[in-house]
One Martini backbone bead per residue (centre of mass of N, CA, C, O) as a GRO file, in nm:
protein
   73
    1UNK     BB    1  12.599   9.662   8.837
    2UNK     BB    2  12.313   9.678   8.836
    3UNK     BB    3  12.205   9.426   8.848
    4UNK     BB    4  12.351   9.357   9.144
    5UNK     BB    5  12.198   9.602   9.304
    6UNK     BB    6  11.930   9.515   9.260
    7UNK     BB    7  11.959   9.177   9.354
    8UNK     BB    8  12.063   9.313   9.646
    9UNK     BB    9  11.776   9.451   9.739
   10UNK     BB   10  11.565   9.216   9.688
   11UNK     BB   11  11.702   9.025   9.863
   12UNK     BB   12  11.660   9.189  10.126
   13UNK     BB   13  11.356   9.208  10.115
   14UNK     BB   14  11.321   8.877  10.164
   15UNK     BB   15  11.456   8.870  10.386
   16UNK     BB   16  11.218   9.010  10.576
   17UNK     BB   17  11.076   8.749  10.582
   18UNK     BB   18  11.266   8.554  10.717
   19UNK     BB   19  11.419   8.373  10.892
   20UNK     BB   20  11.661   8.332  11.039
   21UNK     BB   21  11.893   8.150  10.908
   22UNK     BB   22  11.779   8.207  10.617
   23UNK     BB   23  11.791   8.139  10.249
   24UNK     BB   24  11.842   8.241   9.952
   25UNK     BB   25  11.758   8.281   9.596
   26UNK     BB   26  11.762   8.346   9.266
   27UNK     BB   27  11.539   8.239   8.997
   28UNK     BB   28  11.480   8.526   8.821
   29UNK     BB   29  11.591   8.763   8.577
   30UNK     BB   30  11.472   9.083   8.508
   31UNK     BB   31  11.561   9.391   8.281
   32UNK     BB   32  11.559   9.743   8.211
   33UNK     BB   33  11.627  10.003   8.041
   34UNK     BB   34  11.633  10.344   7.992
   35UNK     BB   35  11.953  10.426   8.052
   36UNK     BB   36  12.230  10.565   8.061
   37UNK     BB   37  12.527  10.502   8.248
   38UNK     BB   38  12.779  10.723   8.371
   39UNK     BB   39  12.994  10.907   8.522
   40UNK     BB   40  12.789  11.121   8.562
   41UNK     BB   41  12.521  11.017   8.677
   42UNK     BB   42  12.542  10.974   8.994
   43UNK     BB   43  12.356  10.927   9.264
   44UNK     BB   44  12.169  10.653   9.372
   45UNK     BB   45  11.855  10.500   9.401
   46UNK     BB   46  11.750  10.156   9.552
   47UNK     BB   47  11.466   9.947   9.530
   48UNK     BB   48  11.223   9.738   9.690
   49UNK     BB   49  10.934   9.518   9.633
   50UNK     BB   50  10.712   9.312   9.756
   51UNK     BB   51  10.425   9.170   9.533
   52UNK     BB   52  10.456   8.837   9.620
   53UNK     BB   53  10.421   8.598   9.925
   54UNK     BB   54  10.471   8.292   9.925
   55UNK     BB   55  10.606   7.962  10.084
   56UNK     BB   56  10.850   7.955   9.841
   57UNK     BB   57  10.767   8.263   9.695
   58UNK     BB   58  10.895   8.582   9.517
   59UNK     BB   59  10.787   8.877   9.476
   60UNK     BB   60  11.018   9.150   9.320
   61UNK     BB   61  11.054   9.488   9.277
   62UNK     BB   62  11.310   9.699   9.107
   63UNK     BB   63  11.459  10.053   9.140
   64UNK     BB   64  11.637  10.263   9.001
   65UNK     BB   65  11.786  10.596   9.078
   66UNK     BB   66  11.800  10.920   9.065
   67UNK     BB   67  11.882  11.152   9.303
   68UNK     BB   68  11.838  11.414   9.206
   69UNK     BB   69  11.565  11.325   8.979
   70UNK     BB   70  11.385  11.045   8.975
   71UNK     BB   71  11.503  10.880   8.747
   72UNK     BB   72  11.529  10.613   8.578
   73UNK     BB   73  11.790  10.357   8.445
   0.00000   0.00000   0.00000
């Protein structure tokens, strides 16, 4: 589920580069893990920012973190 929501949130942020009615896919994903997500875990916020802008390529760093506390999950 996490994978997913970083996921969408990152092509989201690519969106907002491109043309209308222009598709985008995902070309590589790697995630890192720092805790574990229990049903206890609580409210999330997941944010995405492109930090590399190129006419063909996008980078693109993404981070979950808990509402309570921005601490990363």
């Amino acid at each position: 589920m996490l994978a997913t929501l970083l996921d969408s949130a990152m092509t989201c942020a690519v969106q907002t580069q491109l043309p209308a009615g222009t598709g985008t896919t995902t070309l590589e994903f790697k995630i890192n893990f720092v805790r574990p997500m229990t049903v206890a875990t609580g409210h999330l916020v997941c944010t995405a920012k492109i930090i590399h802008s190129g006419s063909r390529r996008k980078t693109v760093i993404g981070t979950v973190r808990l509402r309570l506390n921005f601490k990363m999950i």
